[in-house]
FIKOLZA-1660 file (N, C-alpha, C; in steps of 0.1 Angstrom, whole numbers, plus 5000, padded with zeros to 4 digits):
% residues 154
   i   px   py   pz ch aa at
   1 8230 1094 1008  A  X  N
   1 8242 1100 1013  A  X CA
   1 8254 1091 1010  A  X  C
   2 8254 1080 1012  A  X  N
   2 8265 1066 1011  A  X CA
   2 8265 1071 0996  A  X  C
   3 8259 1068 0986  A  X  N
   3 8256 1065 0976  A  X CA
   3 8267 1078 0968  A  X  C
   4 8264 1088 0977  A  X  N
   4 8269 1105 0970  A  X CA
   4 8282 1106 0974  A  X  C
   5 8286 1101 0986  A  X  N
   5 8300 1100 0991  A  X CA
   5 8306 1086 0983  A  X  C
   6 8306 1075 0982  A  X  N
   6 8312 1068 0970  A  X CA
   6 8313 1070 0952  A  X  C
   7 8303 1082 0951  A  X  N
   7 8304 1085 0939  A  X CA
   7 8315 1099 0938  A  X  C
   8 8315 1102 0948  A  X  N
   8 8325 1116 0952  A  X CA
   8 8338 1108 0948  A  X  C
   9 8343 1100 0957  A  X  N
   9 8354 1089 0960  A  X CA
   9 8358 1086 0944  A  X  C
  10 8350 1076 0939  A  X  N
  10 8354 1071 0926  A  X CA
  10 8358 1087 0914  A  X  C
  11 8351 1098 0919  A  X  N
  11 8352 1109 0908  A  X CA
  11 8366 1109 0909  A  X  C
  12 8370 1114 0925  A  X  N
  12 8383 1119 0927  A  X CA
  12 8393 1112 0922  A  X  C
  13 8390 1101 0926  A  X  N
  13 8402 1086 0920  A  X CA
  13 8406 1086 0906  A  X  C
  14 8391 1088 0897  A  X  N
  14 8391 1088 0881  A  X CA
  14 8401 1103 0878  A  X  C
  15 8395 1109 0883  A  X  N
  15 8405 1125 0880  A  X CA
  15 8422 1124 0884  A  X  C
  16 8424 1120 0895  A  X  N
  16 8434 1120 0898  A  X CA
  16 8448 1109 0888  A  X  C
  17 8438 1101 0884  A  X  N
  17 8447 1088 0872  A  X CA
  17 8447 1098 0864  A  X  C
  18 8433 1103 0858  A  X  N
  18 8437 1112 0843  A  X CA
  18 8449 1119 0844  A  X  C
  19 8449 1125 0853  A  X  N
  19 8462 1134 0853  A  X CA
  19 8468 1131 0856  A  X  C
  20 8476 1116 0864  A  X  N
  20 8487 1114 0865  A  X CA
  20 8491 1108 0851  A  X  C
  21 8482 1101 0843  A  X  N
  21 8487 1097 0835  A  X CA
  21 8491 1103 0820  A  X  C
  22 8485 1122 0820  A  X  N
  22 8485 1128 0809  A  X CA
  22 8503 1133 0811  A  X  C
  23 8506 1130 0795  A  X  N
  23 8521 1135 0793  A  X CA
  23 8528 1147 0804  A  X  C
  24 8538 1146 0807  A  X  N
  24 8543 1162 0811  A  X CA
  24 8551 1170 0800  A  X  C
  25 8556 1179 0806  A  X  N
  25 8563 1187 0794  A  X CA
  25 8576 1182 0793  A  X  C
  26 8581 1171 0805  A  X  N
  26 8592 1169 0803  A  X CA
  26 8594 1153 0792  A  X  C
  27 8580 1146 0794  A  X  N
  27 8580 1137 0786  A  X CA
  27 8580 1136 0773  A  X  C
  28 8576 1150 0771  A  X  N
  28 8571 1153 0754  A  X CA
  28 8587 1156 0752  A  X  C
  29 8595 1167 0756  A  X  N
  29 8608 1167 0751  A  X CA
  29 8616 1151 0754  A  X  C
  30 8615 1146 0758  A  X  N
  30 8626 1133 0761  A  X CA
  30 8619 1130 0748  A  X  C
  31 8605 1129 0744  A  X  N
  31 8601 1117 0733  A  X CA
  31 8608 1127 0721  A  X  C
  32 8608 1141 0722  A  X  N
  32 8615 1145 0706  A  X CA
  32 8629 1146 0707  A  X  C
  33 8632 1139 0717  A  X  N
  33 8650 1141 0716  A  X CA
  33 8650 1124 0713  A  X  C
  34 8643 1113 0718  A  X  N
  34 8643 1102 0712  A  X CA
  34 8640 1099 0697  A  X  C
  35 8632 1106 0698  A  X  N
  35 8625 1110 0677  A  X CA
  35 8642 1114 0668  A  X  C
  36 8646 1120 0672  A  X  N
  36 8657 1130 0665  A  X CA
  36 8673 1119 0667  A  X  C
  37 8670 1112 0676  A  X  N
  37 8683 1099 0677  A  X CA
  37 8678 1088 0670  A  X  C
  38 8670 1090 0666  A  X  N
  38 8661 1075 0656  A  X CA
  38 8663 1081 0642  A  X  C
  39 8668 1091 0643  A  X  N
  39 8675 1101 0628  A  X CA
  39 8687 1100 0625  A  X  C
  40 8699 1094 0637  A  X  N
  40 8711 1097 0629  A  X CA
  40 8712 1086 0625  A  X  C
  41 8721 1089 0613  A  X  N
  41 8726 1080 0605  A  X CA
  41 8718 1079 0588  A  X  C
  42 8707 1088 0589  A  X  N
  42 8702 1095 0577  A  X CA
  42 8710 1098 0571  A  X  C
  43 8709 1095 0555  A  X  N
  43 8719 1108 0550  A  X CA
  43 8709 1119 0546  A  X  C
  44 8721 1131 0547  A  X  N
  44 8714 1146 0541  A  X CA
  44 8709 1142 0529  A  X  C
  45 8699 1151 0528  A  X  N
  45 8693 1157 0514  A  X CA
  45 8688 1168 0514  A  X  C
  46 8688 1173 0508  A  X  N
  46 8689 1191 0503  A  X CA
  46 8670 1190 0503  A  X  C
  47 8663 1196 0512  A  X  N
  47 8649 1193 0507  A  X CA
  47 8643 1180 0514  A  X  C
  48 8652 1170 0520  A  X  N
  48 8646 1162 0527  A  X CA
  48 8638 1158 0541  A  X  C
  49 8625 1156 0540  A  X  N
  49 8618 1158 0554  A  X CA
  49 8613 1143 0557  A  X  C
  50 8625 1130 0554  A  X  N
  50 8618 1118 0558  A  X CA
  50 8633 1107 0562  A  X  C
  51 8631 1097 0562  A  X  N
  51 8638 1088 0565  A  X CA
  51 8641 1080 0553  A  X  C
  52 8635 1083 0545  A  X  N
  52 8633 1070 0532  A  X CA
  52 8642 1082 0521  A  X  C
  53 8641 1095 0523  A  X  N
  53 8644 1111 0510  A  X CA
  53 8660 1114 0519  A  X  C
  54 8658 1113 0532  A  X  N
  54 8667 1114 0537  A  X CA
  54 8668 1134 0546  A  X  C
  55 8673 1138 0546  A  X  N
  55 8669 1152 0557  A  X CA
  55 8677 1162 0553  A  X  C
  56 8675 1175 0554  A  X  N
  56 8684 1183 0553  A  X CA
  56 8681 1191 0571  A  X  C
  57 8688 1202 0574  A  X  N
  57 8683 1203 0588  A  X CA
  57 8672 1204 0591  A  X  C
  58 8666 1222 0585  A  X  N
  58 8648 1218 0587  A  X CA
  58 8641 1209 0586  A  X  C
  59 8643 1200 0575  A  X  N
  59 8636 1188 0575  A  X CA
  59 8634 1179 0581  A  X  C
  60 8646 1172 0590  A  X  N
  60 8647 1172 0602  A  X CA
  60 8641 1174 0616  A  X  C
  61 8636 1184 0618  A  X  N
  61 8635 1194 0627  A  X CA
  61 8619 1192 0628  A  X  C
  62 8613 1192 0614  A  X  N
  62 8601 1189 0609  A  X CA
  62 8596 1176 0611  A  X  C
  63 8602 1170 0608  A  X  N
  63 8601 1154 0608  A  X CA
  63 8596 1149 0627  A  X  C
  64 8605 1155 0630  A  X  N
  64 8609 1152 0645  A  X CA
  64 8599 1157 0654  A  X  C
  65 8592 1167 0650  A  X  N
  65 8580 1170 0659  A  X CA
  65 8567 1168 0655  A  X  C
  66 8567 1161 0641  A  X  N
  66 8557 1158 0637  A  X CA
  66 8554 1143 0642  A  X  C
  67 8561 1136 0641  A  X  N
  67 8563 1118 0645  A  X CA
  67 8562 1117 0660  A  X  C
  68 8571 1131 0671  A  X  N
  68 8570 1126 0679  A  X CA
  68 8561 1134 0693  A  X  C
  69 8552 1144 0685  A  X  N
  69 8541 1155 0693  A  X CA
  69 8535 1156 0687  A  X  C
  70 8528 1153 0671  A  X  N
  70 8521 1154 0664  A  X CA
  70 8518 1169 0658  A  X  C
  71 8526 1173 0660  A  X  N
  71 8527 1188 0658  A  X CA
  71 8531 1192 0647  A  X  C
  72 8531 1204 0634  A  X  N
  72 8535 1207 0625  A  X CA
  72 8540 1220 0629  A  X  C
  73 8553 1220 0625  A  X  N
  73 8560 1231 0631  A  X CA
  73 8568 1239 0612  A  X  C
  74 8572 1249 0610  A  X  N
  74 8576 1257 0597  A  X CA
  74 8588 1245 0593  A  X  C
  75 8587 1242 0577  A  X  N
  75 8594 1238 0573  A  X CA
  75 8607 1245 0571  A  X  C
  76 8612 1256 0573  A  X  N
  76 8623 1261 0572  A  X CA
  76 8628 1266 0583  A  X  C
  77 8645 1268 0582  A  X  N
  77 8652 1274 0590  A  X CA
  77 8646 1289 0597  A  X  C
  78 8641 1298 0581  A  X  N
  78 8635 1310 0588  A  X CA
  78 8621 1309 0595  A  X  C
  79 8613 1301 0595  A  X  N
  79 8601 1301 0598  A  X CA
  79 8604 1294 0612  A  X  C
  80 8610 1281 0617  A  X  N
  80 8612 1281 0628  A  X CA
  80 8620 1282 0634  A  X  C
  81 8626 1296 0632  A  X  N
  81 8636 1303 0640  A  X CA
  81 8625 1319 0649  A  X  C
  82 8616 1319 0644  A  X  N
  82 8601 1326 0650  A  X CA
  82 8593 1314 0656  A  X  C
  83 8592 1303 0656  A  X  N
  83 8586 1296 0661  A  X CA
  83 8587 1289 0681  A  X  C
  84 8578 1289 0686  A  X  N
  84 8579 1291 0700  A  X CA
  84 8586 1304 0706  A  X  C
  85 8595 1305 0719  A  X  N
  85 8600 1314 0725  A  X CA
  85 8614 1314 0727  A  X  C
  86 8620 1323 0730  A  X  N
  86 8638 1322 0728  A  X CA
  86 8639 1317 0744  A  X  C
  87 8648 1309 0743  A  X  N
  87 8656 1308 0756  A  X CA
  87 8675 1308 0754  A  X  C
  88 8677 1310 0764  A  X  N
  88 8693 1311 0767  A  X CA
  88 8697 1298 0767  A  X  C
  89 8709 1296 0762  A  X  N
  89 8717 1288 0760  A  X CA
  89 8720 1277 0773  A  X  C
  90 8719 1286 0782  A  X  N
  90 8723 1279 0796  A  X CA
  90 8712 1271 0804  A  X  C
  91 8698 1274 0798  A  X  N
  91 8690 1270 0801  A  X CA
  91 8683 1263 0791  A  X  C
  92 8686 1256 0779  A  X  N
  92 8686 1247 0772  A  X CA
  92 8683 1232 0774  A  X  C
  93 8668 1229 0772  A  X  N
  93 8662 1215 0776  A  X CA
  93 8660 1209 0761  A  X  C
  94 8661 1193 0765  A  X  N
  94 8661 1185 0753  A  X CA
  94 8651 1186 0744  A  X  C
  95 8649 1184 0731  A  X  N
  95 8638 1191 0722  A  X CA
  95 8638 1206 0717  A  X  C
  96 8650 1215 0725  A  X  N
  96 8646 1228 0721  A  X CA
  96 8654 1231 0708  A  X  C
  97 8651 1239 0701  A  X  N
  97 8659 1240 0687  A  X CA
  97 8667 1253 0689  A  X  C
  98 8680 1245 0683  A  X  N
  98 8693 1255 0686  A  X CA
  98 8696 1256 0671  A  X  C
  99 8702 1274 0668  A  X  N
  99 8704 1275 0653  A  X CA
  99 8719 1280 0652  A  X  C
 100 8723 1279 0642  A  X  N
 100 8736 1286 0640  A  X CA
 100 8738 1290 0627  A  X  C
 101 8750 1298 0624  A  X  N
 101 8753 1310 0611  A  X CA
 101 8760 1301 0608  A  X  C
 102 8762 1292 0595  A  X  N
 102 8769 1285 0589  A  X CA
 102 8770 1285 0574  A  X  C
 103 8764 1301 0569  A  X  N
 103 8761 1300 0557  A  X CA
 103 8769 1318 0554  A  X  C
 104 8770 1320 0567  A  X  N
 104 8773 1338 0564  A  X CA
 104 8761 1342 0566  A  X  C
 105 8750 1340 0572  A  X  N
 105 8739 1342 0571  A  X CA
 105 8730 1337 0591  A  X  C
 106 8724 1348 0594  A  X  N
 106 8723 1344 0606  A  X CA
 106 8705 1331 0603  A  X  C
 107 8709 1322 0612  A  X  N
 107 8700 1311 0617  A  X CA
 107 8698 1304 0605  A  X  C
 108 8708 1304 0598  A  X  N
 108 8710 1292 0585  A  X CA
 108 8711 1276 0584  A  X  C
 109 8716 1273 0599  A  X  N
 109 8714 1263 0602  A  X CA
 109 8708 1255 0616  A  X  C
 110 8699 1249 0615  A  X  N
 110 8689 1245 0632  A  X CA
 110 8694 1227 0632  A  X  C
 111 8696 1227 0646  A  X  N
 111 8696 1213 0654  A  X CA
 111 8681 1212 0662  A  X  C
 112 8685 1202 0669  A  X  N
 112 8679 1193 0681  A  X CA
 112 8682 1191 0693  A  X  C
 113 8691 1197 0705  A  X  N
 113 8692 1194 0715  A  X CA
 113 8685 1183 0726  A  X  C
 114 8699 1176 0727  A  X  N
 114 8690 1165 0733  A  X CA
 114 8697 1163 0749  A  X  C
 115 8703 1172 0752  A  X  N
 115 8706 1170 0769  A  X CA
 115 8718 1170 0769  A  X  C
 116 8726 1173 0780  A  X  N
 116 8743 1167 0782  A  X CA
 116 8750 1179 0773  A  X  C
 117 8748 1191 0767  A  X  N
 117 8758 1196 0755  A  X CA
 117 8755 1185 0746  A  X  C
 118 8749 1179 0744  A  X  N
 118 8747 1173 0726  A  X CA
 118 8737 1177 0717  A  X  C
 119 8737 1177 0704  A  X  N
 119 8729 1180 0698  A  X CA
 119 8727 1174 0686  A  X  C
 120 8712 1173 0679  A  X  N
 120 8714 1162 0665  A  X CA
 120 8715 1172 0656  A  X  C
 121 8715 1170 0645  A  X  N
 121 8715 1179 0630  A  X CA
 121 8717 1171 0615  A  X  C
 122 8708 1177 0606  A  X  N
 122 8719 1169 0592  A  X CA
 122 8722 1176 0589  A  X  C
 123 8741 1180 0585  A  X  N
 123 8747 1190 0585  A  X CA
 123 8748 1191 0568  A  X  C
 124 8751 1188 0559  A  X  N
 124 8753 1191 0548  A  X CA
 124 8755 1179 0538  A  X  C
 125 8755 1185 0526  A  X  N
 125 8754 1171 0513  A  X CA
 125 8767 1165 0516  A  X  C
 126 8766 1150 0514  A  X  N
 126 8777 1143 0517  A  X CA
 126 8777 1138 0530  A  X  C
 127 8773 1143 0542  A  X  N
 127 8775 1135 0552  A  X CA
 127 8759 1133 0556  A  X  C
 128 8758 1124 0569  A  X  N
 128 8747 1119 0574  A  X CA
 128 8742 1125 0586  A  X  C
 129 8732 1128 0593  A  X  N
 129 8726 1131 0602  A  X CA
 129 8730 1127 0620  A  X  C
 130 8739 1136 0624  A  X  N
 130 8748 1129 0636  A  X CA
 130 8745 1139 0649  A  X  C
 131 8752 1137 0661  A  X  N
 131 8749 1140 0674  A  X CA
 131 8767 1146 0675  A  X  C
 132 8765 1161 0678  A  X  N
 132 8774 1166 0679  A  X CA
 132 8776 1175 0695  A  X  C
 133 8785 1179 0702  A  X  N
 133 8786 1186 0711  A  X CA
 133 8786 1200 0706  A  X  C
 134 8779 1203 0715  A  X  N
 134 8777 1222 0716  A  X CA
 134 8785 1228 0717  A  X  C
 135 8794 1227 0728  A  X  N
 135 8807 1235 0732  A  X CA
 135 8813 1229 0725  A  X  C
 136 8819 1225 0711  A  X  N
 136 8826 1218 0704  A  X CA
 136 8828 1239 0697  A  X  C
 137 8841 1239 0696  A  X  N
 137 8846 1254 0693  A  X CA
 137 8838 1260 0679  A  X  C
 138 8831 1251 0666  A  X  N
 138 8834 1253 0654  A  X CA
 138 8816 1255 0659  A  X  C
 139 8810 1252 0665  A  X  N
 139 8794 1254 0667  A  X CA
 139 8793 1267 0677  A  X  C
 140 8802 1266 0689  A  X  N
 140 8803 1275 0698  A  X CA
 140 8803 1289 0692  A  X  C
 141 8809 1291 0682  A  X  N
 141 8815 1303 0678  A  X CA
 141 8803 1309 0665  A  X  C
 142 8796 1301 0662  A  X  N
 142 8785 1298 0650  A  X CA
 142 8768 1304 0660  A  X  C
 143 8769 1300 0673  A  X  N
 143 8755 1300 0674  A  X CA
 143 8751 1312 0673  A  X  C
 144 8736 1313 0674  A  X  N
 144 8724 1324 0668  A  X CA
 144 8716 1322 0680  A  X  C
 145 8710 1313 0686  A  X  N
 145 8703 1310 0695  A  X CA
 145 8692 1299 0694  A  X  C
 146 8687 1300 0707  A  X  N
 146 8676 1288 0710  A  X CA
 146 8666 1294 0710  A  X  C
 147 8652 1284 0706  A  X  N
 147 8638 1282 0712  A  X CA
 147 8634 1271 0715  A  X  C
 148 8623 1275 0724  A  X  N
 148 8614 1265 0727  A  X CA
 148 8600 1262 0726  A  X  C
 149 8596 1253 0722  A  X  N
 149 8586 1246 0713  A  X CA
 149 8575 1242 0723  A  X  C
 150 8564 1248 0728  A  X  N
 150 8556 1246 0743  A  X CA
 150 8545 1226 0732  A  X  C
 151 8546 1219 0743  A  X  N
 151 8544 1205 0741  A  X CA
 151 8528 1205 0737  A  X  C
 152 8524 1202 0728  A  X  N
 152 8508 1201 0727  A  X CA
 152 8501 1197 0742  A  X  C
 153 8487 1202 0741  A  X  N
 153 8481 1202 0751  A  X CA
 153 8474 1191 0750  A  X  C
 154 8473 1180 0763  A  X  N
 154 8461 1173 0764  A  X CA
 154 8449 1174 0764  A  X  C
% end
């Protein structure tokens, strides 16, 4: 009986670390909004999905969940603009991908939200991979909407 009740004890204890110590869902977005700020300063590239080629947005976007969830998520704007679930704008957590019409074309272009109204993106040839405000009028007036990206499971 001692024997069964200390092995009860130690189960509980072992179980209880595992799970405190498996990621939450909030950790996994902080680590891809950390991933995606270890990106600016890329320059764009049309087709770029690295650090070394340099990024265009999807690529980006790709990069960022791959390095920092292990996850492979659609290399393109259209493919993960279906990917995960839509949320509203106002309910917007770091990690979730926000898109906008910047081509004349709806969800032409996807960011990174990373908390606060900011967000990362490589916006076009010629410039580099930067952290822009949301409510900034020229994005505000552009968006298409968000998703979100459910955190690989333990």
């Amino acid at each position: 009986m001692k024997y069964k009740l200390l092995f009860t004890c130690a189960f509980l204890l072992a179980t209880q670390a595992a799970v405190a110590s498996a990621p939450s869902a909030g950790d996994y977005r902080q680590a891809a909004a950390l991933q995606a700020r270890h990106a600016v300063g890329v320059p764009y590239h049309y087709g770029g999905a690295s650090p070394q080629t340099g990024f265009d947005c999807s690529g980006l976007v790709a990069h960022v969940f791959e390095h920092a969830w292990g996850m492979a998520v659609p290399r393109s704007t259209e493919g993960q603009r279906h990917a995960g679930r839509a949320v509203k704008r106002s309910q917007l957590l770091p990690g979730d991908l926000i898109f906008y019409n910047t081509r004349g074309r709806p969800f032409s272009h996807v960011g990174i939200y990373l908390g606060d109204g900011n967000f990362v993106h490589a916006p076009r040839p010629g410039q580099r991979v930067r952290i822009e405000r949301i409510d900034n009028p020229y994005w505000r007036a552009r968006f298409d909407g968000a998703r979100r990206l459910d955190p690989p499971r333990s």
